[in-house]
PANULO-190537 format. One record per residue (C-alpha): residue in one letter; x, y, z negated. Coordinates in steps of 0.25 Angstrom, whole numbers, plus 5000, padded with zeros to 4 digits. Each point is the difference from the previous one (the first is absolute). Example, Ala and Ser with C-alpha at 12.3 -4.5 7.8 and 13.67 -1.06 7.14 Angstrom:
residues 2
<r><type>A</type><east>5049</east><north>4982</north><up>4969</up></r>
<r><type>S</type><east>5006</east><north>5014</north><up>5002</up></r>
END
This chain:
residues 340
<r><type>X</type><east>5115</east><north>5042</north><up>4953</up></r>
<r><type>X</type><east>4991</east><north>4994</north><up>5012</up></r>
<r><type>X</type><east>5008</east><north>4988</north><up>5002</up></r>
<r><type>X</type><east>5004</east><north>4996</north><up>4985</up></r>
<r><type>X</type><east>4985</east><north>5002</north><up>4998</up></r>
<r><type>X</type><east>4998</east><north>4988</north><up>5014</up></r>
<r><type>X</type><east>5011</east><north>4992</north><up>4993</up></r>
<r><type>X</type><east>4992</east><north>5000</north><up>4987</up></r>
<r><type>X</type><east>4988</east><north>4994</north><up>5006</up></r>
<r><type>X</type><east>4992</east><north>5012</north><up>4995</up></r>
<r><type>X</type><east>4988</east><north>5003</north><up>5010</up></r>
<r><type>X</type><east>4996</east><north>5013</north><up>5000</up></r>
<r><type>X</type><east>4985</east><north>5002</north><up>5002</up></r>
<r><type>X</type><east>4996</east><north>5014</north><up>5009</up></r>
<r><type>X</type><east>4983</east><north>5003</north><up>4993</up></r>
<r><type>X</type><east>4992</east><north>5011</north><up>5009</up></r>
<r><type>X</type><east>4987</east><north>5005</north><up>4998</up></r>
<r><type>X</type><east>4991</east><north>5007</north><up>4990</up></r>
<r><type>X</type><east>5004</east><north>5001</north><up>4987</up></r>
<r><type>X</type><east>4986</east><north>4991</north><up>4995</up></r>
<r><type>X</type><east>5005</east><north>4988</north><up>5008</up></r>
<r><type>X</type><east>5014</east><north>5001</north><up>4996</up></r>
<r><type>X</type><east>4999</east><north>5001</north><up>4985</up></r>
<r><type>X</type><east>4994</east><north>4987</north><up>5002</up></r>
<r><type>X</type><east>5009</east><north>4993</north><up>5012</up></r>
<r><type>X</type><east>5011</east><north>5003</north><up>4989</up></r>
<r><type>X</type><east>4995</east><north>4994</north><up>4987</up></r>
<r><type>X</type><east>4999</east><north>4987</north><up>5006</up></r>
<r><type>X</type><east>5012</east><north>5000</north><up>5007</up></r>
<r><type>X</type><east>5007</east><north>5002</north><up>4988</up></r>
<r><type>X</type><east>4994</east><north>4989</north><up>4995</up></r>
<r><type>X</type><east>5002</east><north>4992</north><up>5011</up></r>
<r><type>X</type><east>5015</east><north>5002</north><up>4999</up></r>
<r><type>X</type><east>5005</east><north>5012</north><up>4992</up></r>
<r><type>X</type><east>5014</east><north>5000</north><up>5007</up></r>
<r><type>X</type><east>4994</east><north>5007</north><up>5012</up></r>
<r><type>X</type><east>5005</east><north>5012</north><up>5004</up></r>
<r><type>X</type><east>4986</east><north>5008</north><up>5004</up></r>
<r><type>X</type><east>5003</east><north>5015</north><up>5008</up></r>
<r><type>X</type><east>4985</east><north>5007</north><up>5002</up></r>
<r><type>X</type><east>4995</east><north>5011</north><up>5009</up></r>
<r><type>X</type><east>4988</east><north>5004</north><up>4995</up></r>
<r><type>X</type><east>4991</east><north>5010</north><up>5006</up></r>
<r><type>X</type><east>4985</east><north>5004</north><up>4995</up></r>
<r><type>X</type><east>4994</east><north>5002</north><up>5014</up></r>
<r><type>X</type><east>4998</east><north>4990</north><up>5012</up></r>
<r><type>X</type><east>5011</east><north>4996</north><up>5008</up></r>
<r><type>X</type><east>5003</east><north>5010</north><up>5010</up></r>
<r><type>X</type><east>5012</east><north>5006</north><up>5009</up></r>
<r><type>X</type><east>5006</east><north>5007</north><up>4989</up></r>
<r><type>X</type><east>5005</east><north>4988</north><up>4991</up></r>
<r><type>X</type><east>5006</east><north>4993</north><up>5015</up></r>
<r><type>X</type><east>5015</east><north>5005</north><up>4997</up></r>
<r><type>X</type><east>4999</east><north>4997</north><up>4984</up></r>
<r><type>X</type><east>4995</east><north>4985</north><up>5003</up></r>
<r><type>X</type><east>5010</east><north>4998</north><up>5012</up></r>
<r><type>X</type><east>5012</east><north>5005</north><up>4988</up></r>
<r><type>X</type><east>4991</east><north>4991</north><up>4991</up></r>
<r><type>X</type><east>5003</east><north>4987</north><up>5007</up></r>
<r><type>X</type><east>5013</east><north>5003</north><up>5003</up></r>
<r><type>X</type><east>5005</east><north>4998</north><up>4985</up></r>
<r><type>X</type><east>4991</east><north>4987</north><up>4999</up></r>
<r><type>X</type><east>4999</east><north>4987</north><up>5004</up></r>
<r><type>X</type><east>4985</east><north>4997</north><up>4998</up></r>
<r><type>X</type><east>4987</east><north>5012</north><up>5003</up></r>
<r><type>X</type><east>4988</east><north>4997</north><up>4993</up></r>
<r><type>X</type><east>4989</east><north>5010</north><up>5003</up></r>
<r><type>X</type><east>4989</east><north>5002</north><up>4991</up></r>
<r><type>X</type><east>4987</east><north>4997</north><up>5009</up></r>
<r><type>X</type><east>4998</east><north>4997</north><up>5015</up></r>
<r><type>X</type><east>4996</east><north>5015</north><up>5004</up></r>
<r><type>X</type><east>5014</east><north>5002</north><up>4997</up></r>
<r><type>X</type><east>5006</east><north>4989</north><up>5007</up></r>
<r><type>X</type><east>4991</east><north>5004</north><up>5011</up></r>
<r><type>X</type><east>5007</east><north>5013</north><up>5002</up></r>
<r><type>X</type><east>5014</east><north>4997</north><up>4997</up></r>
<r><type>X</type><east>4998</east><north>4989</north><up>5009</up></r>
<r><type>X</type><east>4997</east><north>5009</north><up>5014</up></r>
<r><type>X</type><east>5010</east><north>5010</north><up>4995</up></r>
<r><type>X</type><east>5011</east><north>4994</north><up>4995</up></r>
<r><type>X</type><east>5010</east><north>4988</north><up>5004</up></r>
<r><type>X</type><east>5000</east><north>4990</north><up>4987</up></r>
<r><type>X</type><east>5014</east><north>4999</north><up>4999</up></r>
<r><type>X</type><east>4998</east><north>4990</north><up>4988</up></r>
<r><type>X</type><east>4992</east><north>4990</north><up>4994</up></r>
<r><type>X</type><east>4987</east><north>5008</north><up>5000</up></r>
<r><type>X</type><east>4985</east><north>4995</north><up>4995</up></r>
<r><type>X</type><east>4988</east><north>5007</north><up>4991</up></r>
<r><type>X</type><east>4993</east><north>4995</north><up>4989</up></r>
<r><type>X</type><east>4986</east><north>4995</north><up>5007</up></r>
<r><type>X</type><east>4986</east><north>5000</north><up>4994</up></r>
<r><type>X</type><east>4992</east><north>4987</north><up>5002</up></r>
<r><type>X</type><east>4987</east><north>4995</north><up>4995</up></r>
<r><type>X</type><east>5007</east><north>4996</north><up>4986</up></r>
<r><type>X</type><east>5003</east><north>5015</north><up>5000</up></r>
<r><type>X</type><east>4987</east><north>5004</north><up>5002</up></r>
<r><type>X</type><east>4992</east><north>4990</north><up>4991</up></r>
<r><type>X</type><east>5010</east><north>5005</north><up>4989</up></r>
<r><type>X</type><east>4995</east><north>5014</north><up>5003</up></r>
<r><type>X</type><east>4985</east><north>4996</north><up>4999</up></r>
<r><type>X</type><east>5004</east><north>4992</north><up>4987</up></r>
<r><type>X</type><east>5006</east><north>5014</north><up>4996</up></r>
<r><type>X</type><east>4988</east><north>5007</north><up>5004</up></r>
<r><type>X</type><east>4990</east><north>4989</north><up>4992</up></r>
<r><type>X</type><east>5008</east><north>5004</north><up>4987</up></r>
<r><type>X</type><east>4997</east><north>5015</north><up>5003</up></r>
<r><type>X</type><east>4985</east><north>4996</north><up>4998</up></r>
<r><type>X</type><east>4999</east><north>5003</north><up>5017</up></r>
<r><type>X</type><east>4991</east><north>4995</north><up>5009</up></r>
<r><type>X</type><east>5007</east><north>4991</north><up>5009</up></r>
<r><type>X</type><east>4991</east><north>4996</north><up>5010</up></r>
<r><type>X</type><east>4997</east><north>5014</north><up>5003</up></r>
<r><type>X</type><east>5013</east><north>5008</north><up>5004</up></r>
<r><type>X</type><east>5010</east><north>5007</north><up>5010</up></r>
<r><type>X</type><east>5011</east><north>4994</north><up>5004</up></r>
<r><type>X</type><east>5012</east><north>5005</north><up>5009</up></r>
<r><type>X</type><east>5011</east><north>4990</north><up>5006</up></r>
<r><type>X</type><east>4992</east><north>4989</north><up>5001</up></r>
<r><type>X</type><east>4994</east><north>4994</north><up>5013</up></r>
<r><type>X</type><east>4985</east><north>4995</north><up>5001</up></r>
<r><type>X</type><east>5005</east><north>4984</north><up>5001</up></r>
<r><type>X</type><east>5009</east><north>5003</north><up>4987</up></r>
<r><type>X</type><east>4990</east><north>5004</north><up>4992</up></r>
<r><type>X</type><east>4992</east><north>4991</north><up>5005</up></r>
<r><type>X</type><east>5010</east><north>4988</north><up>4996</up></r>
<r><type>X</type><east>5001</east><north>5007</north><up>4985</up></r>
<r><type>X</type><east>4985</east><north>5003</north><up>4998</up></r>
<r><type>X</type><east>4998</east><north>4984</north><up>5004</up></r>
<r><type>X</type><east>5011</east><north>4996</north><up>4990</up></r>
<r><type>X</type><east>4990</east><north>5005</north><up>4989</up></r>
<r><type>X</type><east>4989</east><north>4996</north><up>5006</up></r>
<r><type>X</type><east>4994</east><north>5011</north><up>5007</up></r>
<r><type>X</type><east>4995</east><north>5003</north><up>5014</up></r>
<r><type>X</type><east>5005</east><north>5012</north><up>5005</up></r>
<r><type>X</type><east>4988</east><north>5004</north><up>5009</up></r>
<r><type>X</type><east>4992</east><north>4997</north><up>4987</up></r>
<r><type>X</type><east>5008</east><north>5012</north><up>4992</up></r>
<r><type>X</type><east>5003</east><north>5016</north><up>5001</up></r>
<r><type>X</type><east>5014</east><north>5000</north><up>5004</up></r>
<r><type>X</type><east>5006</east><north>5012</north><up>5007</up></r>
<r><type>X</type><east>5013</east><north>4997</north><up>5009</up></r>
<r><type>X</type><east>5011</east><north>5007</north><up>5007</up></r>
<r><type>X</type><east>5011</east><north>4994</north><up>5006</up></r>
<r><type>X</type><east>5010</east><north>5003</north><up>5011</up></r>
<r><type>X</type><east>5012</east><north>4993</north><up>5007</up></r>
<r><type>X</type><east>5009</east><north>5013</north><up>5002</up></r>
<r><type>X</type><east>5008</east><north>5010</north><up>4993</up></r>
<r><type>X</type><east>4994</east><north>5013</north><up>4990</up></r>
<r><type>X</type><east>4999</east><north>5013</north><up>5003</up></r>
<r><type>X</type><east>4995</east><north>5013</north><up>4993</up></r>
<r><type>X</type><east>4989</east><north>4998</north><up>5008</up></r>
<r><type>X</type><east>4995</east><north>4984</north><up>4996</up></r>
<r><type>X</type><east>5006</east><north>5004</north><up>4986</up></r>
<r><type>X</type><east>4989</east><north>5010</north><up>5000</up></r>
<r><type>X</type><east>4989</east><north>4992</north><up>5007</up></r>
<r><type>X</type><east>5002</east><north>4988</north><up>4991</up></r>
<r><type>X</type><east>4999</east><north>5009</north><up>4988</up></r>
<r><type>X</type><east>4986</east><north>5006</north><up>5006</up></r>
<r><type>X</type><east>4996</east><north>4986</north><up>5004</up></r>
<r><type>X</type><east>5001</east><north>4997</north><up>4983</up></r>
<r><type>X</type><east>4994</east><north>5012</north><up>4997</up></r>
<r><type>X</type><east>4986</east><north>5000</north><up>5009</up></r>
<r><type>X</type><east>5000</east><north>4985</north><up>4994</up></r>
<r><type>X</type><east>5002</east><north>5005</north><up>4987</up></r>
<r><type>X</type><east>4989</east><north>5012</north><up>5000</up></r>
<r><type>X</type><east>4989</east><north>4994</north><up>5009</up></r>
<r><type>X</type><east>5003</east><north>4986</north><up>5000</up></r>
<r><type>X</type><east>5001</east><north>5000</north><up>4984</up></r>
<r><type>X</type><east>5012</east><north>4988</north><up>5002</up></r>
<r><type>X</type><east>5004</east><north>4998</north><up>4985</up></r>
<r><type>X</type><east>5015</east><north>5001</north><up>5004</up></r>
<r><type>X</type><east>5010</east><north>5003</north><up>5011</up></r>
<r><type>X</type><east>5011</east><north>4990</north><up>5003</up></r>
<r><type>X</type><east>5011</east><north>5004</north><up>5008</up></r>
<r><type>X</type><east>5014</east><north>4993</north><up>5005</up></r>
<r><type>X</type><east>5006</east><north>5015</north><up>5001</up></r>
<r><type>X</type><east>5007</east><north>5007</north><up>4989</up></r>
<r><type>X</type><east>4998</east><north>5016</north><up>5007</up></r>
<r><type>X</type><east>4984</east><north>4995</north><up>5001</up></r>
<r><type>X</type><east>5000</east><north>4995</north><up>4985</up></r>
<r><type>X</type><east>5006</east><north>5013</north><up>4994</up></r>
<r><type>X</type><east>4991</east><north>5009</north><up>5009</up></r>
<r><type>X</type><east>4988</east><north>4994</north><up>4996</up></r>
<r><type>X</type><east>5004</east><north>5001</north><up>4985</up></r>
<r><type>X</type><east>5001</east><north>5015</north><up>5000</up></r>
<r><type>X</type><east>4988</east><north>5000</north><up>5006</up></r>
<r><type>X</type><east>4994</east><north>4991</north><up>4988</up></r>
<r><type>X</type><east>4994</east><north>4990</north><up>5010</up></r>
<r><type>X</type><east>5000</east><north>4987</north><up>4993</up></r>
<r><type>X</type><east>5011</east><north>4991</north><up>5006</up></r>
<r><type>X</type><east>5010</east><north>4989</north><up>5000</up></r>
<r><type>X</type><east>5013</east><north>4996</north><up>5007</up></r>
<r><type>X</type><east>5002</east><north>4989</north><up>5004</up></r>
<r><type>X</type><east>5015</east><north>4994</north><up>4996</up></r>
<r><type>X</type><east>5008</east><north>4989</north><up>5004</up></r>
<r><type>X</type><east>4999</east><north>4987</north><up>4989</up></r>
<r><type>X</type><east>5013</east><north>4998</north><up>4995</up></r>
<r><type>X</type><east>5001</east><north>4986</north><up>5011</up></r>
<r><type>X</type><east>4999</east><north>5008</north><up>5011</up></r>
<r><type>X</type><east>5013</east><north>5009</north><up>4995</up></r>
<r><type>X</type><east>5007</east><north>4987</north><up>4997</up></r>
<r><type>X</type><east>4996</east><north>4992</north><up>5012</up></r>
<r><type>X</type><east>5003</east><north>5015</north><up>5010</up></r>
<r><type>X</type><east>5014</east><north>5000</north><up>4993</up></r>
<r><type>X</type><east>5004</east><north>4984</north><up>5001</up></r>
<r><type>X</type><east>4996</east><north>5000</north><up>5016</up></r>
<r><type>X</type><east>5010</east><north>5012</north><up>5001</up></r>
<r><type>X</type><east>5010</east><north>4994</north><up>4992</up></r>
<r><type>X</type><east>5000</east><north>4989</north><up>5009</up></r>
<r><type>X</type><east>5000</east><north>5005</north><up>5013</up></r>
<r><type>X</type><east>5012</east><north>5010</north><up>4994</up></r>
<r><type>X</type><east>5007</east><north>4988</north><up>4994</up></r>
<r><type>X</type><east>4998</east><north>4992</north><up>5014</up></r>
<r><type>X</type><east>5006</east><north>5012</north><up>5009</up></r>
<r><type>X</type><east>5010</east><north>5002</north><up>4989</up></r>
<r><type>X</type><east>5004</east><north>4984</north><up>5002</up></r>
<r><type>X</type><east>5005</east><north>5001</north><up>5014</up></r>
<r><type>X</type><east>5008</east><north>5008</north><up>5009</up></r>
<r><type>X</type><east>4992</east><north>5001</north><up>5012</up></r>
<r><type>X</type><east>4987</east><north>5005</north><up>5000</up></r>
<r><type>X</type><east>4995</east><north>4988</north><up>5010</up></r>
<r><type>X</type><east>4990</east><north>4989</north><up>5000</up></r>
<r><type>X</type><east>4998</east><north>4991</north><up>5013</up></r>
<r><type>X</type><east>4987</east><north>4992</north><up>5002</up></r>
<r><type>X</type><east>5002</east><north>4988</north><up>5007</up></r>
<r><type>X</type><east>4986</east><north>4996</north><up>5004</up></r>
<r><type>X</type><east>4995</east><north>4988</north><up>5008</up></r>
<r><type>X</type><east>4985</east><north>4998</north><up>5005</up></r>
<r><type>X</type><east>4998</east><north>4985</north><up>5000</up></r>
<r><type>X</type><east>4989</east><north>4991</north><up>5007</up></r>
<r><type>X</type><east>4993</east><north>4992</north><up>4989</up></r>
<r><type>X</type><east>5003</east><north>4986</north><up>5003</up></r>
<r><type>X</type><east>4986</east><north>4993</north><up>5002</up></r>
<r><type>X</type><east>5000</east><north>5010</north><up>5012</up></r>
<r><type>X</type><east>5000</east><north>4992</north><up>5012</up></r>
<r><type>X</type><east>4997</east><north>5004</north><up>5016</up></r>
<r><type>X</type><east>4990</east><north>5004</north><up>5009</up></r>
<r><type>X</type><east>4992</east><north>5013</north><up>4993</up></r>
<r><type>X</type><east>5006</east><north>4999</north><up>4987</up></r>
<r><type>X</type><east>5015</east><north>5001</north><up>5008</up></r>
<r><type>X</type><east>4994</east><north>5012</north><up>5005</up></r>
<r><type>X</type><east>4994</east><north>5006</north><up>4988</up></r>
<r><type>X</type><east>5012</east><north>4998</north><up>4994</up></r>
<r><type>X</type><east>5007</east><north>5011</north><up>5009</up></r>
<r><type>X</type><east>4989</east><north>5009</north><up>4998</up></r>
<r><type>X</type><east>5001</east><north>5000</north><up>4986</up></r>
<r><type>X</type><east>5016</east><north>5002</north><up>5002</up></r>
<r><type>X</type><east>4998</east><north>5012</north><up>5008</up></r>
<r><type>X</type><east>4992</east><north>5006</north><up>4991</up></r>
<r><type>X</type><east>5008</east><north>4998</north><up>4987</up></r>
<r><type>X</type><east>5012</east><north>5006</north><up>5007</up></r>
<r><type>X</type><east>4992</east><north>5013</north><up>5002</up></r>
<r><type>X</type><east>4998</east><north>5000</north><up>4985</up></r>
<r><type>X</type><east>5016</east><north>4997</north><up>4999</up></r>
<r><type>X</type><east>5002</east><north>5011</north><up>5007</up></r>
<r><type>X</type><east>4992</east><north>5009</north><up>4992</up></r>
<r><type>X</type><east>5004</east><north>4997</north><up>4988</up></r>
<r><type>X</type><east>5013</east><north>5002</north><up>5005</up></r>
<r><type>X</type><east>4995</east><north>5013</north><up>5003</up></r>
<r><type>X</type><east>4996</east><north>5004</north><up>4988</up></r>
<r><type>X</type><east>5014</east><north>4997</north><up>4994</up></r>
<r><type>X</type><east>5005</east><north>5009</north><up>5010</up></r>
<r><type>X</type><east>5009</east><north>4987</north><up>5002</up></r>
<r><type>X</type><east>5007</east><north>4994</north><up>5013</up></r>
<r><type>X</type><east>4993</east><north>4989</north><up>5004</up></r>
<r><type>X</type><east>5006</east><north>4989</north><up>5011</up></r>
<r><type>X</type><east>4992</east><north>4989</north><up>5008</up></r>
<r><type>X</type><east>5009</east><north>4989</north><up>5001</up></r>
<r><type>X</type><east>4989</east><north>4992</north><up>5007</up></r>
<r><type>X</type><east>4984</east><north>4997</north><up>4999</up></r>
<r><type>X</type><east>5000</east><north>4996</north><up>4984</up></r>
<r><type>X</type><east>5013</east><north>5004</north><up>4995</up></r>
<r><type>X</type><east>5004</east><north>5016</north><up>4995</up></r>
<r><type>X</type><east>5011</east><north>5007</north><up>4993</up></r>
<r><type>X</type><east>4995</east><north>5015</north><up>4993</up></r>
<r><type>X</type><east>5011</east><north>5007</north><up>4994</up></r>
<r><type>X</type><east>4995</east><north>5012</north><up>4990</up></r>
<r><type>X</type><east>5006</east><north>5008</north><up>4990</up></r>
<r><type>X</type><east>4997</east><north>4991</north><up>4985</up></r>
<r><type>X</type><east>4995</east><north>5013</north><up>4994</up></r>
<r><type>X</type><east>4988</east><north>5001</north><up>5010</up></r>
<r><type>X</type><east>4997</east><north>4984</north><up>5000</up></r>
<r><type>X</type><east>4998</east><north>5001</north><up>4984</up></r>
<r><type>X</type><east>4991</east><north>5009</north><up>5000</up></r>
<r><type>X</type><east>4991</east><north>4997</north><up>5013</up></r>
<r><type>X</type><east>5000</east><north>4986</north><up>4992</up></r>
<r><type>X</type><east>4999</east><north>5006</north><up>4984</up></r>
<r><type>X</type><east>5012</east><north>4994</north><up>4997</up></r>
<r><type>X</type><east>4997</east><north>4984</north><up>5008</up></r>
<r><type>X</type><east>4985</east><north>5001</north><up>4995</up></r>
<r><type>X</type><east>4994</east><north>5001</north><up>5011</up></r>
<r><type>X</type><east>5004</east><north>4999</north><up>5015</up></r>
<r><type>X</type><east>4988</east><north>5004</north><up>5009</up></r>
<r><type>X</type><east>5007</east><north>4991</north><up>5010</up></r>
<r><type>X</type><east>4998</east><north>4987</north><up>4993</up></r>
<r><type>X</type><east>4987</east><north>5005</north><up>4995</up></r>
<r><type>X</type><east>4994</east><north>5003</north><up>5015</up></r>
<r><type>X</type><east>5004</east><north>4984</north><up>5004</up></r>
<r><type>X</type><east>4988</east><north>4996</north><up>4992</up></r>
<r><type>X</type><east>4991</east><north>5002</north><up>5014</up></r>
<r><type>X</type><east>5008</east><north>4992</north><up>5007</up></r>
<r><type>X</type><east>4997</east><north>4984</north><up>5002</up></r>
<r><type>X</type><east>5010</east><north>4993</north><up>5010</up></r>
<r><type>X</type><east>5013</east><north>5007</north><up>4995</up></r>
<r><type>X</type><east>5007</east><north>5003</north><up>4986</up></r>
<r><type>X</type><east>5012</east><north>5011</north><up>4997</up></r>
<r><type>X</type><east>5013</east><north>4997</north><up>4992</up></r>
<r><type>X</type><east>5008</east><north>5012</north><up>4996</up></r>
<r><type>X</type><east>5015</east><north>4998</north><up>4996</up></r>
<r><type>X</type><east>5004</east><north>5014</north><up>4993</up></r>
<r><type>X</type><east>5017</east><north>5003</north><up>4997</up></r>
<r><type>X</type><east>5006</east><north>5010</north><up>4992</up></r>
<r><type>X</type><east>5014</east><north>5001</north><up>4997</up></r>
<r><type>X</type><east>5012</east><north>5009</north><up>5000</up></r>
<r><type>X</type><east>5004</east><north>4998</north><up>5017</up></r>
<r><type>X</type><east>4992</east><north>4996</north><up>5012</up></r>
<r><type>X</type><east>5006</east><north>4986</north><up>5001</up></r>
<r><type>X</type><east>4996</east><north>4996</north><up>4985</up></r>
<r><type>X</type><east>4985</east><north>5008</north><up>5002</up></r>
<r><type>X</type><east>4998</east><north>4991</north><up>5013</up></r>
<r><type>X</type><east>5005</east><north>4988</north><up>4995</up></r>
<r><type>X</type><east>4991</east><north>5002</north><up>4986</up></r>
<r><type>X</type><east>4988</east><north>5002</north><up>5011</up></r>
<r><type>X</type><east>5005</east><north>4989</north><up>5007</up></r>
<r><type>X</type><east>5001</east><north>4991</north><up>4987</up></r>
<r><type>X</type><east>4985</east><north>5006</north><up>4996</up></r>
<r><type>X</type><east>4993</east><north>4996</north><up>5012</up></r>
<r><type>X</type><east>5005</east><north>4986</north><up>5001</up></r>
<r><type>X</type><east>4992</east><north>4999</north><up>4985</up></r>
<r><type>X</type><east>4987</east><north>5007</north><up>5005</up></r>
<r><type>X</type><east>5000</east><north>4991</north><up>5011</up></r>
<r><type>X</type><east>5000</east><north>4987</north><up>4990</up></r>
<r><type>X</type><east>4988</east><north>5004</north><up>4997</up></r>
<r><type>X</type><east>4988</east><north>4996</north><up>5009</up></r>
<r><type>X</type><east>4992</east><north>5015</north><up>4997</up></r>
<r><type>X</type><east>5004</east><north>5014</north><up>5002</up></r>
<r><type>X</type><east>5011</east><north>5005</north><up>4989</up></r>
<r><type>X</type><east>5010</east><north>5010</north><up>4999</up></r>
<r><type>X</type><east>5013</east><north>4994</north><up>4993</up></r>
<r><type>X</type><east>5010</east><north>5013</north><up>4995</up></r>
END
């Protein structure tokens, strides 16, 4: 049955988290594409030891995991080896400025709240987009970068409540579905803050992708064939030596993100590399070629440039020679690129 469903070209989409999240994750995914096949674990508490063994069968039958929120992902992710495509829907500043619409419409204070989820500079980005100082403003925040426990659940639940019964917030907003449904029995006013429907859409296309770009391909290999080059109004004297300087110091950065890939990294000579990563772990430290910190960090330098040729293919002589191929365009260009 597994293999006539692969044949068929049917992905089957693996949903975990609370029940809140997933209701939602589902509706637009089937509106998205309505032949997906979707497989749910759902549990009604934070993620914890207990649901390890039924995620691990989970992704087993799957070829994508979407989680329902990053706490999730969080904990999955230092417990459990992603065997699949794996990703969570995220919450962004549209997210939260859809929630305080939500709220307005509930006849609520917005500029007087308690929020959990979001970090001080967040807020402060969203509260600017509708024209309001966050400093000027009585807006409550907790936020941290780490997985729940019982213990946070219940401290960010008190955190609402003391905002609620001595700060008089006209509403509690909260990211976390187990916080949502506790402060509802305990009739504190408050809101959850969902995902829009683009976020769903745009979580589920970035998986697609990368599951379509591993599925394309036999080998799970990417090769990055990387020169450093001397811009060419360089000349001698203290400029020559500059130059080296700067090369020494963006091979250190060569090497750490090399690091970061967990990647085999070779030093053919002062200026030219080779890193050797697994495709899975290049995609994501680069959110599918969005962004590469590498090409990013060059922008300090003055005297030198970086052109990175990037192969795939389905055996190491294609992959090198595609890198090969790559380089030779990024070098046309007279500014740092990457060519893939």
């Amino acid at each position: 049955m597994e293999a006539v469903r692969r044949r068929c070209g049917v992905v089957v989409i693996g949903l975990a988290g609370h029940p809140i999240k997933l209701r939602e994750i589902e509706e637009v995914l089937r509106q998205v594409d309505s032949a997906l096949e979707l497989k749910k674990l759902e549990f009604s508490e934070i993620a914890s030891d207990r649901h390890i063994a039924a995620y691990q069968a989970l992704q087993k039958s799957v070829d994508i995991v979407i989680l329902g929120g990053y706490y999730d992902y969080l904990f999955f992710c230092n417990h459990v080896v992603f065997e699949k495509v794996t990703g969570y829907i995220s919450r962004n500043i549209t997210t939260l400025l859809r929630s305080l619409l939500e709220a307005q419409l509930m006849q609520c204070d917005i500029f007087h709240v308690s929020i959990d989820g979001y970090s001080k500079k967040e807020l402060a980005e969203a509260y600017r987009e509708i024209g309001r100082n966050l400093a000027e403003i009585h807006v409550f925040s907790w936020y941290k970068n780490y997985p729940l426990s019982c213990r946070i659940v219940d401290e960010i639940v008190q955190f609402h409540r003391r905002n609620w019964l001595e700060r008089g917030v006209s509403i509690c907003m909260t990211c976390i579905s187990v916080v949502y449904e506790r402060l509802c029995r305990e009739k504190i006013p408050a809101l959850m803050i969902r995902s829009t429907a683009e976020n769903v859409r745009l979580a589920y296309e970035k998986l697609h992708l990368e599951y379509l770009l591993r599925a394309k391909g036999t080998s799970n290999v990417v090769l990055l064939d990387i020169n450093v080059i001397g811009n060419k109004n360089m000349i001698g004297g203290n400029d020559e030596y500059l130059l080296n300087v700067e090369k020494l110091h963006i091979a250190e950065l060569i090497f750490l993100f090399a690091q970061k890939l967990q990647a085999a990294v070779e030093e053919l000579n002062l200026g030219h590399y080779l890193i050797i990563s697994a495709a899975s772990s290049f995609e994501q430290e680069t959110d599918l070629f969005k962004k590469i910190s590498l090409l990013e960090d060059m922008a300090r330098f003055h005297y030198c440039r970086l052109c990175v040729g990037i192969g795939y293919g389905n055996s190491m002589r294609e992959i090198q020679r595609n890198a090969q191929i790559a380089l030779q365009k990024a070098r046309s260009h007279n500014k740092t690129c990457a060519y893939m």
